[in-house]
mmCIF file of the N, C-alpha and C atoms, coordinates in Angstrom:
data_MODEL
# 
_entry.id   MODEL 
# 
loop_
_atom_site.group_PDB 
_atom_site.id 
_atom_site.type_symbol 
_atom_site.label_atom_id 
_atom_site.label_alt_id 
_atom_site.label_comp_id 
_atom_site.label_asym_id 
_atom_site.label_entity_id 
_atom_site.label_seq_id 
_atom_site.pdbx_PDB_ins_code 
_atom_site.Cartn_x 
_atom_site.Cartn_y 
_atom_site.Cartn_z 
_atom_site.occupancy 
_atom_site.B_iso_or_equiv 
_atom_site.pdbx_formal_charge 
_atom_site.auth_seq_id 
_atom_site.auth_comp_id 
_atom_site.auth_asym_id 
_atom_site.auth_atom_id 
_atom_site.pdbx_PDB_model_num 
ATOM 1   N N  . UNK A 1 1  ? 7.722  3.380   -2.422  1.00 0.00 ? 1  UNK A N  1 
ATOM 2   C CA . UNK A 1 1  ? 7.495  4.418   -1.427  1.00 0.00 ? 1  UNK A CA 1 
ATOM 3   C C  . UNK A 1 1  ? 6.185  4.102   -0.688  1.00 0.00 ? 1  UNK A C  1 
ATOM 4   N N  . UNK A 1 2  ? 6.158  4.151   0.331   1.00 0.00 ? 2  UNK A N  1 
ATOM 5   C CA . UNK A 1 2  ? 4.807  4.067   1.666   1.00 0.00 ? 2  UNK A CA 1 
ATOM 6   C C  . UNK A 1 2  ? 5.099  5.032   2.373   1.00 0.00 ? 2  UNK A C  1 
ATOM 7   N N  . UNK A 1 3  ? 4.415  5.972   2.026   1.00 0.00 ? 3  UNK A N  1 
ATOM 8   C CA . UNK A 1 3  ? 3.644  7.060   3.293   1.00 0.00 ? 3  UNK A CA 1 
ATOM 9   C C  . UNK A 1 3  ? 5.041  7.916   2.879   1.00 0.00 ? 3  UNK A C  1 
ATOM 10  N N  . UNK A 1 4  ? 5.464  8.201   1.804   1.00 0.00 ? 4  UNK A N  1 
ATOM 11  C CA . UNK A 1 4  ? 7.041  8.769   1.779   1.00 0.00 ? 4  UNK A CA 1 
ATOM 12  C C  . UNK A 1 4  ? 8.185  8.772   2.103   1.00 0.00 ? 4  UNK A C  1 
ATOM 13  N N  . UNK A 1 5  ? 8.290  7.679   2.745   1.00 0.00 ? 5  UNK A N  1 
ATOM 14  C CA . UNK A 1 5  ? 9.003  6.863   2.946   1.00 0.00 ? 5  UNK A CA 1 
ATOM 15  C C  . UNK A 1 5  ? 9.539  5.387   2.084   1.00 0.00 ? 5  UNK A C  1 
ATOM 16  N N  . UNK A 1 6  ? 11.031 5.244   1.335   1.00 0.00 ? 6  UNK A N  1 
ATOM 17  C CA . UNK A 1 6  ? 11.511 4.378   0.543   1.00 0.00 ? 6  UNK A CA 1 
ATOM 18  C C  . UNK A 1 6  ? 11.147 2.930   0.884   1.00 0.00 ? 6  UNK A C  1 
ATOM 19  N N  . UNK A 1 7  ? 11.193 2.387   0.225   1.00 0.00 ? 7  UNK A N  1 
ATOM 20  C CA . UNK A 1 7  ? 10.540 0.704   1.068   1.00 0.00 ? 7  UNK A CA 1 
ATOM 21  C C  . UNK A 1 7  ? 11.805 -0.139  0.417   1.00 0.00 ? 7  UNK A C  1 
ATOM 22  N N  . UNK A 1 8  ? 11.754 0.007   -1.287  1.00 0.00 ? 8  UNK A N  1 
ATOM 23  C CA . UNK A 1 8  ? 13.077 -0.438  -1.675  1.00 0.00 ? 8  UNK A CA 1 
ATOM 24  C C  . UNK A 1 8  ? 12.969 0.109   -3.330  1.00 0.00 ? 8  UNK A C  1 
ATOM 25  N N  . UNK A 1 9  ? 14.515 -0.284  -4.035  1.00 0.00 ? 9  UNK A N  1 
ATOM 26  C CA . UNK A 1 9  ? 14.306 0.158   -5.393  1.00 0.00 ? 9  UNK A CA 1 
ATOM 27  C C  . UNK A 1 9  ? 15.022 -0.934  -6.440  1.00 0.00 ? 9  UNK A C  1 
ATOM 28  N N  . UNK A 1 10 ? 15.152 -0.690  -6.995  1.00 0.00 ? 10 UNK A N  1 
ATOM 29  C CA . UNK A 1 10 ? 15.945 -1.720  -8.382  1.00 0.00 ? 10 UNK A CA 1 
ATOM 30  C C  . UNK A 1 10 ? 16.778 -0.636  -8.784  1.00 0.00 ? 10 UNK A C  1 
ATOM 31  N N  . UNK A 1 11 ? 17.953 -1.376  -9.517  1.00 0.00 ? 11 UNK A N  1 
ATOM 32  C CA . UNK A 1 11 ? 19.012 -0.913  -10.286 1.00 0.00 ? 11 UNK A CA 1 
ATOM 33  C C  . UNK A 1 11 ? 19.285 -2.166  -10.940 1.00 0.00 ? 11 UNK A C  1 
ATOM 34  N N  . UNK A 1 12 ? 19.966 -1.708  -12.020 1.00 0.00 ? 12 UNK A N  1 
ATOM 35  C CA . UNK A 1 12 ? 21.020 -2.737  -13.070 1.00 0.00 ? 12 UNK A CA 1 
ATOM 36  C C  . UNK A 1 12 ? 20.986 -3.779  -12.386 1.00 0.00 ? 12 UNK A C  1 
ATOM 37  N N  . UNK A 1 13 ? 21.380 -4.895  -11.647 1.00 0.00 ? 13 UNK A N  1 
ATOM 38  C CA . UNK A 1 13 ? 21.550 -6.093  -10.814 1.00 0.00 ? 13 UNK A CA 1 
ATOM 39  C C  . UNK A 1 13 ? 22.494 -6.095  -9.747  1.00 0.00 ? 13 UNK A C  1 
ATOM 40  N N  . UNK A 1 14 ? 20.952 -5.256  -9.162  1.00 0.00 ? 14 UNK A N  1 
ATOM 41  C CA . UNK A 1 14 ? 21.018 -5.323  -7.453  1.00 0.00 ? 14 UNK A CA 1 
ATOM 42  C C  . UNK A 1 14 ? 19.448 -4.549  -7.049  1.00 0.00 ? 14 UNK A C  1 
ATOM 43  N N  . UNK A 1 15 ? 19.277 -4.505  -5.650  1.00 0.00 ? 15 UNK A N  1 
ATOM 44  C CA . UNK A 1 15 ? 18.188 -4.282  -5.601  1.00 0.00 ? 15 UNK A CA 1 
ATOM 45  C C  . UNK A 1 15 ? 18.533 -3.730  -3.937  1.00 0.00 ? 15 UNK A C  1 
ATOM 46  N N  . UNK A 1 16 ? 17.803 -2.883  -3.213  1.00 0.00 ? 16 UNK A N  1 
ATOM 47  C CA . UNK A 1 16 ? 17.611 -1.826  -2.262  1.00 0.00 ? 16 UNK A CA 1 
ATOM 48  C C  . UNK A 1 16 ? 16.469 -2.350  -1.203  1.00 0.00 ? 16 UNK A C  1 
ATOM 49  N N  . UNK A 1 17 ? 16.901 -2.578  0.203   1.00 0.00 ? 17 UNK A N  1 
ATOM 50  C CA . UNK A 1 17 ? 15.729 -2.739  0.556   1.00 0.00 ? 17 UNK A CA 1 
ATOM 51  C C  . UNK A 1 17 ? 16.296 -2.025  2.164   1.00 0.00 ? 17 UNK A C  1 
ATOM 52  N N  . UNK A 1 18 ? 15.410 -1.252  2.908   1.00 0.00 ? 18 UNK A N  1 
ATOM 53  C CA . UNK A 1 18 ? 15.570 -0.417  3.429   1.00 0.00 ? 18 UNK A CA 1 
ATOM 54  C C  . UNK A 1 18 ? 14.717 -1.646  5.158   1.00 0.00 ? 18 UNK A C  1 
ATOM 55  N N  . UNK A 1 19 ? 15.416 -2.157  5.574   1.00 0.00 ? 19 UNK A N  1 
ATOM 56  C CA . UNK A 1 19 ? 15.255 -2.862  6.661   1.00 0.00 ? 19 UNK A CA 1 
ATOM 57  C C  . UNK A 1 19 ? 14.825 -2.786  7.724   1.00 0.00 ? 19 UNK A C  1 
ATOM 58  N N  . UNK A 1 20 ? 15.508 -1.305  7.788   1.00 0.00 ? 20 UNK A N  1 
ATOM 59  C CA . UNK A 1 20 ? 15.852 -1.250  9.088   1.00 0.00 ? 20 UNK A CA 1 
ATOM 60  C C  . UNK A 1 20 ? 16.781 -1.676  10.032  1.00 0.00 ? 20 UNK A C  1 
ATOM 61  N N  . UNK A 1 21 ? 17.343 -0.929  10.972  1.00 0.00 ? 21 UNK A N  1 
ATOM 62  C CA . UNK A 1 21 ? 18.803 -1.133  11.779  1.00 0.00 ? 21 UNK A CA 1 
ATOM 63  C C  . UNK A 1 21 ? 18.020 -2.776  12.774  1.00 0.00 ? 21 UNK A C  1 
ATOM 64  N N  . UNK A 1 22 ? 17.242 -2.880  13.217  1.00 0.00 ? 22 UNK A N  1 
ATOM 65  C CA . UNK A 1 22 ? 16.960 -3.737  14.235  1.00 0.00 ? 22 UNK A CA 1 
ATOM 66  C C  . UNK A 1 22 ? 16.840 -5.346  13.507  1.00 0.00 ? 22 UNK A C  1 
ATOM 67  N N  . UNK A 1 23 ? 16.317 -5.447  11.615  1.00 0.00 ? 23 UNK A N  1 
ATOM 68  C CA . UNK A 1 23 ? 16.230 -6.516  11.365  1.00 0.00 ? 23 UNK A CA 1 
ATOM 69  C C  . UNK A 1 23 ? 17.440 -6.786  10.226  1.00 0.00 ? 23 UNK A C  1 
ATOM 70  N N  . UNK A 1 24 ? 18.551 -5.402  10.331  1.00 0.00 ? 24 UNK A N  1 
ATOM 71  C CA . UNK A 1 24 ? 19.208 -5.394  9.699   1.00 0.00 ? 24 UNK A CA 1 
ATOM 72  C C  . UNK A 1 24 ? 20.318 -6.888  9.636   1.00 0.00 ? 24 UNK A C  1 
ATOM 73  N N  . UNK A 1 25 ? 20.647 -7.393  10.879  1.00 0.00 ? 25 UNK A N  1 
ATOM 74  C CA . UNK A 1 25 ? 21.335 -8.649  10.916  1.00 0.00 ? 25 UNK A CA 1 
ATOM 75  C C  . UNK A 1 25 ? 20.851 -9.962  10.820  1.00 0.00 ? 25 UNK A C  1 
ATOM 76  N N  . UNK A 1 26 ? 19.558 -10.002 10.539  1.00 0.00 ? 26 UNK A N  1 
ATOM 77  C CA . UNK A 1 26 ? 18.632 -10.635 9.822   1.00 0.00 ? 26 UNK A CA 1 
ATOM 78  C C  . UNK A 1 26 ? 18.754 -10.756 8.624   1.00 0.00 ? 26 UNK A C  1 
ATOM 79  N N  . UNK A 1 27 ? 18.599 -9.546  7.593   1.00 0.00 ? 27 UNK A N  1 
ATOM 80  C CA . UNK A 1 27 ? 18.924 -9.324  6.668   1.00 0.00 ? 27 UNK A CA 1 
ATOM 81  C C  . UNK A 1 27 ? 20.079 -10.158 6.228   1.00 0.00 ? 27 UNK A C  1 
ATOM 82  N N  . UNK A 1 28 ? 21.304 -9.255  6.500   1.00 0.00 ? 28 UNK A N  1 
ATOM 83  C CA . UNK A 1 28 ? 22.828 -9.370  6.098   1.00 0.00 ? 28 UNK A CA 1 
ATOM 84  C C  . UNK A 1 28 ? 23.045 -11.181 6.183   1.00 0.00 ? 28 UNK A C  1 
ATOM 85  N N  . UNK A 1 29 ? 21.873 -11.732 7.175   1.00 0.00 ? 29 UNK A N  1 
ATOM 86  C CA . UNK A 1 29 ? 22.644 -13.297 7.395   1.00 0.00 ? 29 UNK A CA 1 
ATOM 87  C C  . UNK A 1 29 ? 21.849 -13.933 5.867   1.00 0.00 ? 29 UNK A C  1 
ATOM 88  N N  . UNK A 1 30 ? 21.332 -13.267 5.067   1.00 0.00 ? 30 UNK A N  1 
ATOM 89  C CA . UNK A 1 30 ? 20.737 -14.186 3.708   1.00 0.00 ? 30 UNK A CA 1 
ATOM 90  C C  . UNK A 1 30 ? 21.749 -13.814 2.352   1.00 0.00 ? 30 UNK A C  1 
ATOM 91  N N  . UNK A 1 31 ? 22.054 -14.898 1.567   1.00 0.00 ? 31 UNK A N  1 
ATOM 92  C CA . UNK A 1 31 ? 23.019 -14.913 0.867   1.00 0.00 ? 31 UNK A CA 1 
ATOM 93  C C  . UNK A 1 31 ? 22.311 -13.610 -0.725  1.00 0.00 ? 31 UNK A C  1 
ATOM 94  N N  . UNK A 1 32 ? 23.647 -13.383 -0.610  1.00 0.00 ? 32 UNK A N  1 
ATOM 95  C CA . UNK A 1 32 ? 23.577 -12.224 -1.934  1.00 0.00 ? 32 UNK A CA 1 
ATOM 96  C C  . UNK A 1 32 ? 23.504 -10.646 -1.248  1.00 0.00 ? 32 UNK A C  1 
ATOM 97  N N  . UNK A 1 33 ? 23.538 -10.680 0.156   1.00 0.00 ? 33 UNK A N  1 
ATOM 98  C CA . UNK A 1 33 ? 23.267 -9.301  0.786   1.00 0.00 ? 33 UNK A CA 1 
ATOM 99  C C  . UNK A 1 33 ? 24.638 -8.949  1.144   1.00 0.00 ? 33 UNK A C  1 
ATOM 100 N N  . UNK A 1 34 ? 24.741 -7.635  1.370   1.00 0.00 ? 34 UNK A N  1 
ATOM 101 C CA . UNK A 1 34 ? 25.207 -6.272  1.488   1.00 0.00 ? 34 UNK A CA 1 
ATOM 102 C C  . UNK A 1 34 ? 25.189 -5.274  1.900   1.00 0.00 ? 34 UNK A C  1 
ATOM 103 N N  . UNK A 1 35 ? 25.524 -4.793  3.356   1.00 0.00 ? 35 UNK A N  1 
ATOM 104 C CA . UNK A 1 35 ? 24.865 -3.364  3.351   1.00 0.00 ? 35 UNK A CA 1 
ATOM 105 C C  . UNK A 1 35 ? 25.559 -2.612  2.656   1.00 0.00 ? 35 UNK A C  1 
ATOM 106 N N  . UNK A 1 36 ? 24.329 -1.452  2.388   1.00 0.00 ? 36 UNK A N  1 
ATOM 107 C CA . UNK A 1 36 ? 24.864 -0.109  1.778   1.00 0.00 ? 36 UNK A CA 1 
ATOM 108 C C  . UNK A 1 36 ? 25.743 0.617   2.371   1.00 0.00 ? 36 UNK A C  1 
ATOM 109 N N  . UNK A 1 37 ? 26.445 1.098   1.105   1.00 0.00 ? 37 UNK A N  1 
ATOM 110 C CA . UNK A 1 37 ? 27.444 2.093   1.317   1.00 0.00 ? 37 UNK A CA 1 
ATOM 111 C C  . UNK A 1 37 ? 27.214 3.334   0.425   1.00 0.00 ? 37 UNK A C  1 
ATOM 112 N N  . UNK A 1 38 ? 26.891 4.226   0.544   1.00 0.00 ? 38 UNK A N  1 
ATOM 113 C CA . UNK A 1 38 ? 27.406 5.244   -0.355  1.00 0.00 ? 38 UNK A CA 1 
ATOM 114 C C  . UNK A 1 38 ? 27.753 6.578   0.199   1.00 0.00 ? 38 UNK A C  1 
ATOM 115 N N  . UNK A 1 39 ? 28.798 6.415   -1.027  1.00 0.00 ? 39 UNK A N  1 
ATOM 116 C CA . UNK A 1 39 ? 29.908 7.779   -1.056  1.00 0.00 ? 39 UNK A CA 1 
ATOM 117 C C  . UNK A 1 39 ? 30.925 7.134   0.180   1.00 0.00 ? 39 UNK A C  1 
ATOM 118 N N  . UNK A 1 40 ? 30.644 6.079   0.336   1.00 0.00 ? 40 UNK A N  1 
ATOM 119 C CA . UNK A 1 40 ? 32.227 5.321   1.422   1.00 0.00 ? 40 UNK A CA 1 
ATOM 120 C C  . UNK A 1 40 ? 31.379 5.513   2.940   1.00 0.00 ? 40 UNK A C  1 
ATOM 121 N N  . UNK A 1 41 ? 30.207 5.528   3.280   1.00 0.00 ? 41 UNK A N  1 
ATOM 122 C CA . UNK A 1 41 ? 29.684 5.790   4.403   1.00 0.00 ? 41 UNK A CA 1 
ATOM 123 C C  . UNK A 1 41 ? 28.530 4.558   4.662   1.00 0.00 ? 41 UNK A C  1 
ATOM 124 N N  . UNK A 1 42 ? 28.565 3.911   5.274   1.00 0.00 ? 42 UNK A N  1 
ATOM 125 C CA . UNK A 1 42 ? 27.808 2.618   5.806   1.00 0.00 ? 42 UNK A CA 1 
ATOM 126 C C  . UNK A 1 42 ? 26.491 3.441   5.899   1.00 0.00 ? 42 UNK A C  1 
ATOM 127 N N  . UNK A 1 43 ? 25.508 3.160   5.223   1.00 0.00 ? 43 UNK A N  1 
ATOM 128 C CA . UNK A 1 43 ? 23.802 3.265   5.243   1.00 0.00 ? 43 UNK A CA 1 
ATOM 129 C C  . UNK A 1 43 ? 23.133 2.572   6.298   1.00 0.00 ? 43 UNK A C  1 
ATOM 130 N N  . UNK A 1 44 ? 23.071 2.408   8.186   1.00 0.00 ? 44 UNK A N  1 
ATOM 131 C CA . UNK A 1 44 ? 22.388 1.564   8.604   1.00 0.00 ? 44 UNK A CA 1 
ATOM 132 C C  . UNK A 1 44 ? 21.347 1.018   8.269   1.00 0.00 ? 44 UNK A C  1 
ATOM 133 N N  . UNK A 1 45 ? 20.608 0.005   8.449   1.00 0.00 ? 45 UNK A N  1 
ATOM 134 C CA . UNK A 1 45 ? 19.222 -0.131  8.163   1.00 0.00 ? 45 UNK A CA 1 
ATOM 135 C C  . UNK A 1 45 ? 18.894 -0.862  6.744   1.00 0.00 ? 45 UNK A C  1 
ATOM 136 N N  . UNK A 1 46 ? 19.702 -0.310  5.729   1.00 0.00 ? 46 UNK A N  1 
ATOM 137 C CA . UNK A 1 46 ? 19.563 -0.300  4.143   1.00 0.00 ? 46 UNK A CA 1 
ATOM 138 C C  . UNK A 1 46 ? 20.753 -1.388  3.876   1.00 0.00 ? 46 UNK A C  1 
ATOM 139 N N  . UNK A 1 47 ? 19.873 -2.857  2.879   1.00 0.00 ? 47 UNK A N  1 
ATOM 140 C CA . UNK A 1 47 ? 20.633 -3.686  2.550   1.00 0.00 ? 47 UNK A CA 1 
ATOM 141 C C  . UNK A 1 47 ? 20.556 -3.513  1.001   1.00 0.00 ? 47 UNK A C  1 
ATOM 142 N N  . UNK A 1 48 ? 21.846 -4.095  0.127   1.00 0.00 ? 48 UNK A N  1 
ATOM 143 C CA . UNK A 1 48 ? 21.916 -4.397  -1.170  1.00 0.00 ? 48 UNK A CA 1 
ATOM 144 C C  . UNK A 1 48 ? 21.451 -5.958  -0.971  1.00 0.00 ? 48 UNK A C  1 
ATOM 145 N N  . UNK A 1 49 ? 20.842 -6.132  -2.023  1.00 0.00 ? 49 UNK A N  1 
ATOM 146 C CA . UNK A 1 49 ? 20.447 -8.016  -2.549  1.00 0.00 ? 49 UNK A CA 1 
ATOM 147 C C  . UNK A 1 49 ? 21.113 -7.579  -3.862  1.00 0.00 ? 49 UNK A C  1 
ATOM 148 N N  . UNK A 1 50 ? 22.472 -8.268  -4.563  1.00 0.00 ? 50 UNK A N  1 
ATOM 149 C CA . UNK A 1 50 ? 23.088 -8.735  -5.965  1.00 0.00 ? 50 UNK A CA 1 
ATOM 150 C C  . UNK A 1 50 ? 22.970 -10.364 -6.162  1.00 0.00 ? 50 UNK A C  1 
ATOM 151 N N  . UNK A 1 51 ? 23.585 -10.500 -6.956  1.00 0.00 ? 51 UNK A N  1 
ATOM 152 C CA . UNK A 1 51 ? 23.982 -11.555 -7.541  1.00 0.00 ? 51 UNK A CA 1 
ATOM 153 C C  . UNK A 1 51 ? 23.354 -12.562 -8.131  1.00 0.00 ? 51 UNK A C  1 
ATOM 154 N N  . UNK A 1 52 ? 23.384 -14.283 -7.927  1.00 0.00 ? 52 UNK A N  1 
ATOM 155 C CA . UNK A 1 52 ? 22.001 -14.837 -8.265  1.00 0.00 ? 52 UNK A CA 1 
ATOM 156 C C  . UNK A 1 52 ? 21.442 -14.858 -7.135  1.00 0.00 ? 52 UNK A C  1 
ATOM 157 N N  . UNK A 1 53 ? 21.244 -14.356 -5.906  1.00 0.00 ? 53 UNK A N  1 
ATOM 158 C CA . UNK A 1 53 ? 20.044 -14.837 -4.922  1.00 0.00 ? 53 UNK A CA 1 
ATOM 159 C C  . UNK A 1 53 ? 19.473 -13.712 -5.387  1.00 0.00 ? 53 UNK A C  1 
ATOM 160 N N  . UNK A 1 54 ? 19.281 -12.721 -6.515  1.00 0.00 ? 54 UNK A N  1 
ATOM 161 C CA . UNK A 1 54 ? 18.519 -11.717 -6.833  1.00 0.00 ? 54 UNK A CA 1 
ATOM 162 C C  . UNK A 1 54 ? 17.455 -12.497 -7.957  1.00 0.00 ? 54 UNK A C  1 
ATOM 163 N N  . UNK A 1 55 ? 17.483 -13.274 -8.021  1.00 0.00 ? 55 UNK A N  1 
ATOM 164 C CA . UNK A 1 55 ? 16.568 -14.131 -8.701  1.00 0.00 ? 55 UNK A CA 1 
ATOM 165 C C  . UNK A 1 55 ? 15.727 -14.703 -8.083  1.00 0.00 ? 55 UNK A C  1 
ATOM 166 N N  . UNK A 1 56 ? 15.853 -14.802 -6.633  1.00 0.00 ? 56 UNK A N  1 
ATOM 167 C CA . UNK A 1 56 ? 15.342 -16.041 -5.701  1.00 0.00 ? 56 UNK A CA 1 
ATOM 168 C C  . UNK A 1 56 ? 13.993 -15.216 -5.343  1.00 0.00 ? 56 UNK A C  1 
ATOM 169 N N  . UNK A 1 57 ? 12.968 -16.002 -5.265  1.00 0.00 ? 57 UNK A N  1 
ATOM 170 C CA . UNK A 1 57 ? 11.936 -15.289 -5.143  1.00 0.00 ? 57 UNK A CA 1 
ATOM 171 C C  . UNK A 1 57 ? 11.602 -15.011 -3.781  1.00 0.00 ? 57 UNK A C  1 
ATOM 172 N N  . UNK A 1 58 ? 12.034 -16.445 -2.999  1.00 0.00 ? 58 UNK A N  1 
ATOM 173 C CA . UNK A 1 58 ? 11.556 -16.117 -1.509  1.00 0.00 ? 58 UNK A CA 1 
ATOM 174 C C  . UNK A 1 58 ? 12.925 -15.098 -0.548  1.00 0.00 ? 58 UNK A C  1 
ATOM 175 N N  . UNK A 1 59 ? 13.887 -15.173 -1.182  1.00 0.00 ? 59 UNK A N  1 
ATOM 176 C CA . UNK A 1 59 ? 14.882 -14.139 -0.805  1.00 0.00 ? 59 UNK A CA 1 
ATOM 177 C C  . UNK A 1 59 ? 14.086 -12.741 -0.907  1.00 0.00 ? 59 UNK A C  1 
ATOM 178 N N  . UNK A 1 60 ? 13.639 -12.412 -2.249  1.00 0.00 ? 60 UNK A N  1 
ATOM 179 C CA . UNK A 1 60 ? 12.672 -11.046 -2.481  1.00 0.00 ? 60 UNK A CA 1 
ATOM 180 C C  . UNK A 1 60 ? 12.079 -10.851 -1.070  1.00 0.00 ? 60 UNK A C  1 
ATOM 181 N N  . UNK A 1 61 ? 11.010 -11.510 -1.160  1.00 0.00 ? 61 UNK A N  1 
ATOM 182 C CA . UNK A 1 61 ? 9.937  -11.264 -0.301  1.00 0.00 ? 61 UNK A CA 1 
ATOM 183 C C  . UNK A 1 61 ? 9.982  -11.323 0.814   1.00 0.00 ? 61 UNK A C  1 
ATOM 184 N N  . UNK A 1 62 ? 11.132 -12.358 1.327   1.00 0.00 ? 62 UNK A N  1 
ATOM 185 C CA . UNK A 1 62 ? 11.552 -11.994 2.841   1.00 0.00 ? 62 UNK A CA 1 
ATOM 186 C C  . UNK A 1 62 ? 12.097 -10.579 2.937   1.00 0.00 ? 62 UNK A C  1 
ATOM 187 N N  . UNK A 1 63 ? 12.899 -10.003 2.479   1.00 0.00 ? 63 UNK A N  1 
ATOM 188 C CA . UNK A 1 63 ? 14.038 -8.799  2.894   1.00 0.00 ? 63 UNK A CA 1 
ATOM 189 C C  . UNK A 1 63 ? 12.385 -7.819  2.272   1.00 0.00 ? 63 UNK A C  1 
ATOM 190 N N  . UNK A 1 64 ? 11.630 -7.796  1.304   1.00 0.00 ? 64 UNK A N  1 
ATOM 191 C CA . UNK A 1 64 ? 10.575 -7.284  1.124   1.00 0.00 ? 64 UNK A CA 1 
ATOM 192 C C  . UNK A 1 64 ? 9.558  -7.116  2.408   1.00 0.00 ? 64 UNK A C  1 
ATOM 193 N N  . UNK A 1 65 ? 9.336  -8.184  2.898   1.00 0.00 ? 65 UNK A N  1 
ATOM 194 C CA . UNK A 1 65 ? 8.292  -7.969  4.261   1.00 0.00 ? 65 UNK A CA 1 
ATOM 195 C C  . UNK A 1 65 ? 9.390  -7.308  5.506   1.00 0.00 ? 65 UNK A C  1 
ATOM 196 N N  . UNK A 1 66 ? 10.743 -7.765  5.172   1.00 0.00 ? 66 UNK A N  1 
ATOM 197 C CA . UNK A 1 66 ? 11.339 -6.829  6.420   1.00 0.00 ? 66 UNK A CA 1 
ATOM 198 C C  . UNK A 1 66 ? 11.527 -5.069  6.710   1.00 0.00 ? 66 UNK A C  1 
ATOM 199 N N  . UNK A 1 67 ? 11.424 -4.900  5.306   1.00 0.00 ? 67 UNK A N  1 
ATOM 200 C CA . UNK A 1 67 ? 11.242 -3.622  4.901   1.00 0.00 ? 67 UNK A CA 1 
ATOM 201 C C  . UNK A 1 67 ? 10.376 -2.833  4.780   1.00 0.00 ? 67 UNK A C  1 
ATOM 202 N N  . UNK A 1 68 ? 8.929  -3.645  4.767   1.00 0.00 ? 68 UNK A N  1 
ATOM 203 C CA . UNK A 1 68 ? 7.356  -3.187  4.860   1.00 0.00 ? 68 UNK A CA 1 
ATOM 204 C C  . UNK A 1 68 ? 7.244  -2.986  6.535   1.00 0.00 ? 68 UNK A C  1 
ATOM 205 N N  . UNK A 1 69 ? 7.645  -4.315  7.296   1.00 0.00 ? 69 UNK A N  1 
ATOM 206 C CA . UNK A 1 69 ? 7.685  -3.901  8.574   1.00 0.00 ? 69 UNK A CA 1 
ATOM 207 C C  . UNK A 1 69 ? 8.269  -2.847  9.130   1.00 0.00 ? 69 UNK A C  1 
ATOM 208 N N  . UNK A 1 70 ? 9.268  -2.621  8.715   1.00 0.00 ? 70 UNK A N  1 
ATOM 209 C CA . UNK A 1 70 ? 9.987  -1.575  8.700   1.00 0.00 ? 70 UNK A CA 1 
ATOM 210 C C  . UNK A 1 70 ? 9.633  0.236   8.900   1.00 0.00 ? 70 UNK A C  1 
ATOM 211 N N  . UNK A 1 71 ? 8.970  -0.005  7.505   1.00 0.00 ? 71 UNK A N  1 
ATOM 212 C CA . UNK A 1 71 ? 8.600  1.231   7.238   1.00 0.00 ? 71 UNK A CA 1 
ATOM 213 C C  . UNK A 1 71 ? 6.916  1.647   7.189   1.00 0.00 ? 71 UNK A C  1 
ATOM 214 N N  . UNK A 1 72 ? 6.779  0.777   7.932   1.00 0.00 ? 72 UNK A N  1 
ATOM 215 C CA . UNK A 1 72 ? 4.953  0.942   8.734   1.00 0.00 ? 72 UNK A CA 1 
ATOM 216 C C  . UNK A 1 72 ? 4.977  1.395   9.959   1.00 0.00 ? 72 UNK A C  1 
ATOM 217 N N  . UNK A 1 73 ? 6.630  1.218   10.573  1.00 0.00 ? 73 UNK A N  1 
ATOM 218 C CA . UNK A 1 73 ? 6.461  2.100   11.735  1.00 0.00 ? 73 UNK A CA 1 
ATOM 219 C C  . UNK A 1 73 ? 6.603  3.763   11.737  1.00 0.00 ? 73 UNK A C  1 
ATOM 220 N N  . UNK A 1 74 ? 7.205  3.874   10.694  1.00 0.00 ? 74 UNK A N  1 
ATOM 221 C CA . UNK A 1 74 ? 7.774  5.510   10.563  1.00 0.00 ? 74 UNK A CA 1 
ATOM 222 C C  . UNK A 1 74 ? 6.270  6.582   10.326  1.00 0.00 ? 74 UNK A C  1 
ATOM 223 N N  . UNK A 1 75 ? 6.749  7.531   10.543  1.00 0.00 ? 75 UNK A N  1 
ATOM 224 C CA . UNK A 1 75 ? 5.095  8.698   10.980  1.00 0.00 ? 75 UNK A CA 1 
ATOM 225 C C  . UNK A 1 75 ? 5.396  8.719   9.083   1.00 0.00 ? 75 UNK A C  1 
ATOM 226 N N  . UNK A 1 76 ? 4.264  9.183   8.924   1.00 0.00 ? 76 UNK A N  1 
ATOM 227 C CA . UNK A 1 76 ? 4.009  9.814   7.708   1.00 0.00 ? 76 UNK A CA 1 
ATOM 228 C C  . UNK A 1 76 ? 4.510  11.144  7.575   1.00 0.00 ? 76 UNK A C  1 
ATOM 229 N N  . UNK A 1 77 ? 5.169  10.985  6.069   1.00 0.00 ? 77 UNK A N  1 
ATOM 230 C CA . UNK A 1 77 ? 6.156  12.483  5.520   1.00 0.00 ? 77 UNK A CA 1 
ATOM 231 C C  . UNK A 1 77 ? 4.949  13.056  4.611   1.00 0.00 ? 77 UNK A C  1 
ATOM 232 N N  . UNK A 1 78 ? 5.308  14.765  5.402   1.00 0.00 ? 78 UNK A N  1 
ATOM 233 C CA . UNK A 1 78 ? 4.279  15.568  4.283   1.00 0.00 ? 78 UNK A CA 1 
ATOM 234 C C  . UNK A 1 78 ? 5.134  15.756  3.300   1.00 0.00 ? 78 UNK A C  1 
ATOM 235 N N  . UNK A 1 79 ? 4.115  15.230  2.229   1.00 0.00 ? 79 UNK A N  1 
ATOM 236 C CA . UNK A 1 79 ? 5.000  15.424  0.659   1.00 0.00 ? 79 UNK A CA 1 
ATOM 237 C C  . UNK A 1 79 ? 4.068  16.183  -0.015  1.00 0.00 ? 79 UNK A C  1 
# 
């Protein structure tokens, strides 16, 4: 979380990273990605990383800095 806003999360084997719609096809073009779905409804913005590129370190940290960029633009949530 930054500024209350999600940046990304872990689960069982897969991992959450919240992109953003603009670097979202950026994203989706690195192997092991996914966008989100839940409850059957496409999540813009928000990619899954599974499989073994969830091991890959520079896979992390790319979809990681896309998601920091990301979410450095959004105003700050009063929490």
């Amino acid at each position: 979380m930054i500024n209350g806003h999600m940046l990304c999360a872990a689960r069982q084997g897969r991992a959450m990273f919240r992109v953003g719609r603009t670097a979202e096809p950026a994203a989706l073009s690195l192997p092991g990605t996914g966008r989100m779905v839940q409850r059957h409804r496409e999540m813009p913005g928000y990619v899954w990383l599974s499989g073994p590129p969830l091991s890959d370190d520079t896979i992390r940290i790319r979809l990681a800095r896309m998601a920091l960029s990301h979410v450095m633009t959004l105003p700050p949530k009063d929490i």
